[in-house]
Every structure is written in C-alpha cells, then in structure tokens.
C-alpha positions in Angstrom: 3.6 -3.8 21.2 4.0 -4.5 17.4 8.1 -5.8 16.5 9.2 -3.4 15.0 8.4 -3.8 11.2 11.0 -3.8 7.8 7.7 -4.5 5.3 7.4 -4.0 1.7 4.5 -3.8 -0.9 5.3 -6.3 -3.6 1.5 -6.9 -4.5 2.4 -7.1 -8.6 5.1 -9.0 -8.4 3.2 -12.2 -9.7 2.0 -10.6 -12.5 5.6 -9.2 -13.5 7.6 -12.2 -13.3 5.3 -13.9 -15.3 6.6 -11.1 -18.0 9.7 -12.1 -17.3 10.7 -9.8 -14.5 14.4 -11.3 -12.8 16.1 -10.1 -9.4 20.0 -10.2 -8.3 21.6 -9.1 -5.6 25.7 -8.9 -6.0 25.3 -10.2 -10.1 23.5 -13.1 -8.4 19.6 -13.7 -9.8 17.4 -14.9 -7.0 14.1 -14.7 -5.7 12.6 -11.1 -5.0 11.0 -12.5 -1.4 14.4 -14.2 -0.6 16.4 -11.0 -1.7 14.4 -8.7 0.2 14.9 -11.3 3.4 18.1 -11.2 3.2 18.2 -7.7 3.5 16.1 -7.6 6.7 12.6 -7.1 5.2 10.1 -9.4 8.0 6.6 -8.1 6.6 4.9 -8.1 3.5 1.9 -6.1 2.3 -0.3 -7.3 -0.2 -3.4 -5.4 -2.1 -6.9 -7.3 -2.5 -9.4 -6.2 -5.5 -12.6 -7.7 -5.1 -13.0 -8.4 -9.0 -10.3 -6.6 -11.0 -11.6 -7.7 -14.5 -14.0 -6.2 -17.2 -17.5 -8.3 -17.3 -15.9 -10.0 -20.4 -13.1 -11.3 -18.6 -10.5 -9.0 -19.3 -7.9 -8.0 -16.5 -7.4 -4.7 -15.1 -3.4 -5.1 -14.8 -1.5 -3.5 -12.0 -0.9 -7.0 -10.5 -5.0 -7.8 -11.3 -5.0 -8.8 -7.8 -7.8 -10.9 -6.9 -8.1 -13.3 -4.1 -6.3 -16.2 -6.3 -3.5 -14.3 -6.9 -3.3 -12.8 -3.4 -3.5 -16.0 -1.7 -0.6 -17.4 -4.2 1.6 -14.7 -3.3 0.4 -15.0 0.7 1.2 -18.6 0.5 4.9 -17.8 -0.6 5.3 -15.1 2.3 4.4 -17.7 4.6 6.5 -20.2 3.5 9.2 -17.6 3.6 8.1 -17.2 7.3 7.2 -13.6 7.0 4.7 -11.3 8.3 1.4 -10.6 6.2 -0.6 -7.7 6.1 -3.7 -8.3 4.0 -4.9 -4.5 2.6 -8.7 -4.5 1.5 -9.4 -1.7 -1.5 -13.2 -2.7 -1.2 -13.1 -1.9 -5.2 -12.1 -3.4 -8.0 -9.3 -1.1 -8.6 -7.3 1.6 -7.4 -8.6 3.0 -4.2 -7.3 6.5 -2.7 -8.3 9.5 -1.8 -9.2 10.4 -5.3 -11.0 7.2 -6.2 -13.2 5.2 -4.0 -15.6 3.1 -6.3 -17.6 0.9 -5.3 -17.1 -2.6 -6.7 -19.7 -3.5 -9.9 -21.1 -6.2 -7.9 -22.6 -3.4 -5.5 -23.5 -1.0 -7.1 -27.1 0.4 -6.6 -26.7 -1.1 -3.0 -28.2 0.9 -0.1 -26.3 2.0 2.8 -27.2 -1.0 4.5 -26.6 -3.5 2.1 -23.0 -1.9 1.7 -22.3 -2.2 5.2 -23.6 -6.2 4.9 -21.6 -6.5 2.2 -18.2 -5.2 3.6 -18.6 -7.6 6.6 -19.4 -10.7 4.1 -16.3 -9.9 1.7 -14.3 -9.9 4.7 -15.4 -12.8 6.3 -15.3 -14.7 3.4 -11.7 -14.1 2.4 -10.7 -13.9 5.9 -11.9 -17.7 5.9 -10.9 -18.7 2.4 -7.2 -17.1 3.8 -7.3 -18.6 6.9 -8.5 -22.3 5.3 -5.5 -22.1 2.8 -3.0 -22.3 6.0 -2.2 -18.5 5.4 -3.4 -16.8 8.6 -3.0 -12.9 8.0 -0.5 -11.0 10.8 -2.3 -7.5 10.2 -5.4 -6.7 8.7 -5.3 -3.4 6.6 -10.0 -2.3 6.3 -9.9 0.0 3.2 -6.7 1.8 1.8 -5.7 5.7 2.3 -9.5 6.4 3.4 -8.7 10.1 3.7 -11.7 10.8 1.5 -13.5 7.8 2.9 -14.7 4.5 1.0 -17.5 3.2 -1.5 -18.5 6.7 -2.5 -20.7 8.5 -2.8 -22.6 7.2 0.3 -19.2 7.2 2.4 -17.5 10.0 1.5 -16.1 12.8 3.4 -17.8 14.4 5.4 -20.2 11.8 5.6 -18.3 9.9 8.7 -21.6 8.0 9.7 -21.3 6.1 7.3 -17.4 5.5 7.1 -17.6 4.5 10.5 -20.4 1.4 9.6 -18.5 0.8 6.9 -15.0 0.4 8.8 -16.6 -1.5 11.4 -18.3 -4.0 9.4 -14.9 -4.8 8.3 -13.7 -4.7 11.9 -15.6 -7.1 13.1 -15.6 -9.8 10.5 -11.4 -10.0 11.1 -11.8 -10.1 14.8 -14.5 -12.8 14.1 -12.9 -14.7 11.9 -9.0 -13.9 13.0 -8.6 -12.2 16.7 -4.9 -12.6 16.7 -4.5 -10.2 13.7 -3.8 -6.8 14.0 -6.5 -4.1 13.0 -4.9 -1.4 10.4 -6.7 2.4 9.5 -4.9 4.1 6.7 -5.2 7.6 5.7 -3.2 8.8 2.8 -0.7 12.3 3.2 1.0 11.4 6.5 2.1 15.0 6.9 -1.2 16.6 7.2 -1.9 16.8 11.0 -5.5 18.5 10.5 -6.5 15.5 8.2 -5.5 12.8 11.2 -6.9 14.3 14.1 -9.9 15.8 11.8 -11.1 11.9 10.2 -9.7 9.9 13.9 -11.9 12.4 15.8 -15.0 11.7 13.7 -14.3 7.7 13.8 -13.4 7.2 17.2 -15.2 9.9 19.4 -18.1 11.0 17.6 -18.9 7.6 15.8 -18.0 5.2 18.2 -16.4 3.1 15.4 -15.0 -0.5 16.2 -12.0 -0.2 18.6 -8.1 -1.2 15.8 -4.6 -1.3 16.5 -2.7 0.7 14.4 -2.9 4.3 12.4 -1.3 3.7 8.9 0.0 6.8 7.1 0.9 7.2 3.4 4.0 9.4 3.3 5.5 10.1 -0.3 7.7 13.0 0.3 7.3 14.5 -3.1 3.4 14.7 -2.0 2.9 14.7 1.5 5.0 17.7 3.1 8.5 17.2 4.7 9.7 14.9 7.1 9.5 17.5 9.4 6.0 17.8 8.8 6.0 14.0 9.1 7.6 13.9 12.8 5.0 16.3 13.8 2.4 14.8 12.9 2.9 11.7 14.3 4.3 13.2 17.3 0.7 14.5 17.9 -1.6 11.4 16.9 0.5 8.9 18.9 -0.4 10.9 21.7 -4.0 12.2 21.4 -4.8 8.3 19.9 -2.5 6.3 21.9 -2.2 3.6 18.9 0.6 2.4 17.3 1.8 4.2 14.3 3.3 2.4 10.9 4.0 3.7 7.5 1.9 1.3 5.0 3.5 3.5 2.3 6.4 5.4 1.6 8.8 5.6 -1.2 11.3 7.3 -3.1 13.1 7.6 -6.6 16.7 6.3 -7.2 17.0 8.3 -10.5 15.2 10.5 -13.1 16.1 8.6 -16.1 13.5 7.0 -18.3 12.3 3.8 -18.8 10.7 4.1 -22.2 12.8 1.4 -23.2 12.0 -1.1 -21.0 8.3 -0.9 -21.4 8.5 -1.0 -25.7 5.3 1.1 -25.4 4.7 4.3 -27.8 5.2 7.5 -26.3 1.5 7.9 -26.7 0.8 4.8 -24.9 3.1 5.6 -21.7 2.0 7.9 -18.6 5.7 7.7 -17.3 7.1 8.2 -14.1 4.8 9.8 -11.4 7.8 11.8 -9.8 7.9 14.3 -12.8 10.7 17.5 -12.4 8.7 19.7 -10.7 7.8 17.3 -7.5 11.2 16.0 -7.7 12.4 19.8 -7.1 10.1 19.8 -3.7 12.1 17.4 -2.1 15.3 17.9 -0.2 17.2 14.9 -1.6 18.2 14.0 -5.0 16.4 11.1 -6.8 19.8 9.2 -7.1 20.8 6.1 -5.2 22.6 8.1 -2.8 19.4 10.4 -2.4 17.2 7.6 -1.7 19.6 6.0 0.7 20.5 9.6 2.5 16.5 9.7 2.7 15.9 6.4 4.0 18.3 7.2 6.4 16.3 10.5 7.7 13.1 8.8 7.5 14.1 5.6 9.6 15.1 8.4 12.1 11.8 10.1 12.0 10.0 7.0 12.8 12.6 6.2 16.1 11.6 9.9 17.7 8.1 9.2 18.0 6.6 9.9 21.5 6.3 6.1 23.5 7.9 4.3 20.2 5.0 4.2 18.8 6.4 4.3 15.4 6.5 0.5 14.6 7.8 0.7 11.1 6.9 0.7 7.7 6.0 -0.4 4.3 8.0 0.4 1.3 5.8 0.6 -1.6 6.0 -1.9 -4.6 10.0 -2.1 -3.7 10.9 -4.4 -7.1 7.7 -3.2 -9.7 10.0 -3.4 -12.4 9.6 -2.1 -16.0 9.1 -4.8 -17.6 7.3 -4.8 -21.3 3.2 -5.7 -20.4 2.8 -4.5 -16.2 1.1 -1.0 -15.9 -0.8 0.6 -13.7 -4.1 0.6 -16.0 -4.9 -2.4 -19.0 -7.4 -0.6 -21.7 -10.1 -2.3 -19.8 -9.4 -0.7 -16.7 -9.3 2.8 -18.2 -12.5 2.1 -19.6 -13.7 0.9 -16.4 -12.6 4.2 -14.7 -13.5 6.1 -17.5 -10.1 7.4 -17.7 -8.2 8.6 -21.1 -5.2 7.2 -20.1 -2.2 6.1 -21.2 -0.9 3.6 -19.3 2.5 1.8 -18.3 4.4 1.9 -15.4 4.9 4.9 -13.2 6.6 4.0 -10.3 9.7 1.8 -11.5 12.0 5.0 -10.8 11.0 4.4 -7.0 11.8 0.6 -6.6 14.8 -0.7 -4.4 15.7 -2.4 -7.4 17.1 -0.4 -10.5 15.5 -1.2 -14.1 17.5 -4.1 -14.8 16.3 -5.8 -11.6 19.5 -5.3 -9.6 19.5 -4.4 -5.9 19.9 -1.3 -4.7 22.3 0.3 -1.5 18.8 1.3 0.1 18.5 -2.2 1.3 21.9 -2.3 2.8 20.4 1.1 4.8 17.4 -0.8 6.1 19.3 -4.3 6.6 21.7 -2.5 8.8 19.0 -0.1 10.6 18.8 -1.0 14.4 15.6 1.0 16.2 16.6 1.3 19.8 
C-alpha cells in the first residue's frame, strides 16, 4: 500500500522565481520546497511537455516545462528527499479534457506510429531521468484523460485506441523503472458514470496494461460536491480494487484581484479562473478560513474511503504566485492553440501562499492532519 501522500504540484515554480517570485513562512523568506517540508508535504508532482516552444524558439510559458527544466526541478525534490511523481501531457502544452493535441513532432503519424512514439518518449525520459540519479516514485501516463489523449485518433469513444496508447506508456516505465508506481488520471472526480464508464472500457473491454493507482481531478467549484466526491470513490475503490489519490485539487483563499501584481493591461489579463458565479457553487467561502474549513472536509473525505484506499493527494500549483511575466499562455502559445487569449495568471487566488508569497493557515491544516 502507497504511504499515505501530502503532495503538491509546483511544476512552474522554476520559471517564477527566476521573475523574482520569494516565499516566507512566519516573516521568514525561504525556499518554497523547504517551506512546503516543513509543513508536512512528502511528494511532489511535476508536468512534462514534450517541446513547449514555437519552431522559432519561443517558449510557451506556464513553467515551459520541458525535460531540462523538469529534471532541474526533480533533482531538487530529490535532494530534498521527497517523493516524485513524473506527469506525462504527451503534448506540448496543456492537456485536459478539453485539449489533447498531439505534439508537432507527431503530427500526421498513424495510429501505430503514435503508439511507437508514446513508448519511445517514455523510455527515453524515463532513462535520461533515471541516468540523472532522479529515479521517479510514481509515474503519472497522460493527464486528466477523461476525453482521452493525442486526438483525434484517441479520443472518446474511441477506447481502442486510448488503451494502445496508455499501454505503450505502461510498459516503457515498468521497462525502464519497475519500482515506480503506475498513475491513470481522469479529470472531474465527482462524476461516478465518467470513472466506471472510461475504467470499464480500459480494463475489461481493452485489456489495457495492468497500473496502480486511479487519479482524480477534484476542483470543487467544477467537479460536484464532496459528497459527490465520497461517492464516487466509495464505488471505484471497490469495483477497481486500486488505490485512489487526488493528483489535483485546489481551492481559493480570496476573491481579491491580482491585477497589480501581474502589471499587465486589463486587456492583456484572463484573471482568476474562480470567477463569482463558480465561487457561489461552493459551500465554503474563498477566504483563508474557507480554504482551511475545506481542506479540512476534504482530508476527511479521502479517510472514509472503503479499504483506505484513499492514499492522498496533490494540491495543485500550491505557490504559482503572481508575479509580473508567469501566465498560463505566452503569445506563442496562444498562437500555437489558436486561441485569442489573454493571458496571465489564473490560478494565484488558489495557492497556499497569498500574493505576496507568505504562507498560508492551510498548511498548518495538512501539517497537523493525521490519517488513521
């Protein structure tokens, strides 16, 4: 059985501090990874792009997380003697249920040469990881693969293909890595029909390669209530018999703006994702209080699963700060995704860390959470 896991997402935090991005805890500046330690965290997550830059060189932003700045930030996990859970996008941006492109390099590939090429781009990373001294804990193949991956050809319903897909991946970590464990991720972890639905398809009618752990997205401003939450993992840990873990979940510490921080025109800034009338959907206020109170509820969600099979979670980009030049999208990217825009940062109201870079009483909630 997995320890249980205290992991957070922190994939743009090389990108920010280059800007200029500082941490403290108490008044006292210190290291984000050390501050997060000290406050119980034992896991790290980390994204991996496969090339998230224009053909003219030009970054996509969002952390632009390639393998050399994944393996830097992997090397400083280790070295903080932390769990690492590497999460393959197989694109060179943003992949979720709404987005699954296929990275440049393979486009026009058939379905077979997509299927080579997922089991090469693992291996070789795996190998280039593993070389480096930074052996990954837990292996994430694709991220929130509701809709499935490298559309068109593996996209929902076509489950075929997911399933070669998946696998390829699969096999190139137990290959390359067998003491790792083998994460699937679906986004909206309240959606019971979606779980059993896509696991059904993958396991039982497509004999996909055998994995550890379910991961579930659950953002409860878009993904039901925690009620909806406990029943849905009360049902897949069950009828799947694997270990369940958040690899995402969030909330907001306040509604205030950040225009300020990010010295971006108004034209220029998407701002904050939670916007009033998701904010109204959920049954805690986005204040520090609220995000503690639903920390709290959620950490108790997780302890009532069926064979405690709820092994944890991920908070999501905990200390993505606003600082003036991070964003979710550079003007490359946008014109990568064909997307209008704008940009900046939309998550900063939902860090564990308030704008200034000062630590919030969320961590003192998880620091002092004991799962029996």
């Amino acid at each position: 059985m997995l320890n249980y896991i205290k992991g957070m997402d922190i994939s743009s935090l090389d990108e920010i501090e280059r800007l200029g991005a500082k941490f403290y805890d108490n008044g006292e500046e210190g290291g984000l990874i050390e501050i997060l330690k000290r406050y119980g965290t034992n896991y790290i997550r980390l994204r991996l792009w496969n090339d998230p830059k224009s053909p003219d060189g030009e970054p996509y932003g969002a952390g632009n997380t390639d393998y050399a700045v994944t393996l830097r930030m992997a090397k400083r996990v280790k070295a903080a003697g932390l769990g690492f859970l590497l999460d393959f996008h197989y694109s060179d941006f943003w992949a979720d249920p709404g987005k699954q492109r296929k990275p440049k390099a393979w486009e026009g590939y058939s379905v077979e040469q997509l299927e080579q090429a997922v089991y090469d781009f693992t291996k070789e990373n795996m190998l280039g990881f593993i070389g480096e001294g930074v052996v990954p804990d837990m292996v994430q193949v694709g991220n929130e693969l509701s809709n499935g991956l490298l559309w068109p050809e593996g996209q929902v319903p076509n489950y075929g293909n997911i399933a070669r897909f998946v696998s390829a991946g699969i096999r190139a970590v137990k290959e390359t890595c067998p003491t790792a464990k083998i994460m699937i991720h679906l986004d909206n972890g309240g959606n019971n029909a979606l779980y059993r639905e896509w696991f059904d398809q993958y396991i039982n009618r497509n004999n996909g390669e055998d994995f550890d752990v379910i991961g579930l997205s659950y953002y409860p401003f878009w993904h039901g209530t925690l009620d909806d939450l406990s029943n849905n993992m009360n049902d897949i840990a069950v009828r799947f018999g694997k270990e369940l873990v958040i690899a995402e979940v969030s909330m907001g510490h306040t509604t205030e703006d950040y225009a300020a921080y990010e010295k971006l025109s108004p034209e220029n800034r998407k701002g904050m994702a939670t916007r009033p009338a998701l904010c109204e959907k959920v049954p805690f206020p986005m204040t520090k209080e609220g995000q503690c109170d639903f920390m709290r509820a959620f950490l108790d969600t997780l302890e009532k699963v069926p064979e405690h099979k709820g092994r944890g979670f991920f908070y999501w980009e905990a200390g993505w700060l606003p600082v003036a030049g991070s964003g979710w999208a550079t003007d490359a990217a946008l014109a990568y995704i064909k997307e209008a825009g704008p940009g900046g940062n939309e998550w900063a109201n939902q860090a564990l860390f308030d704008y200034d870079g000062n630590a919030l009483p969320a961590l003192q909630v998880i620091k002092e959470y004991q799962p029996v």
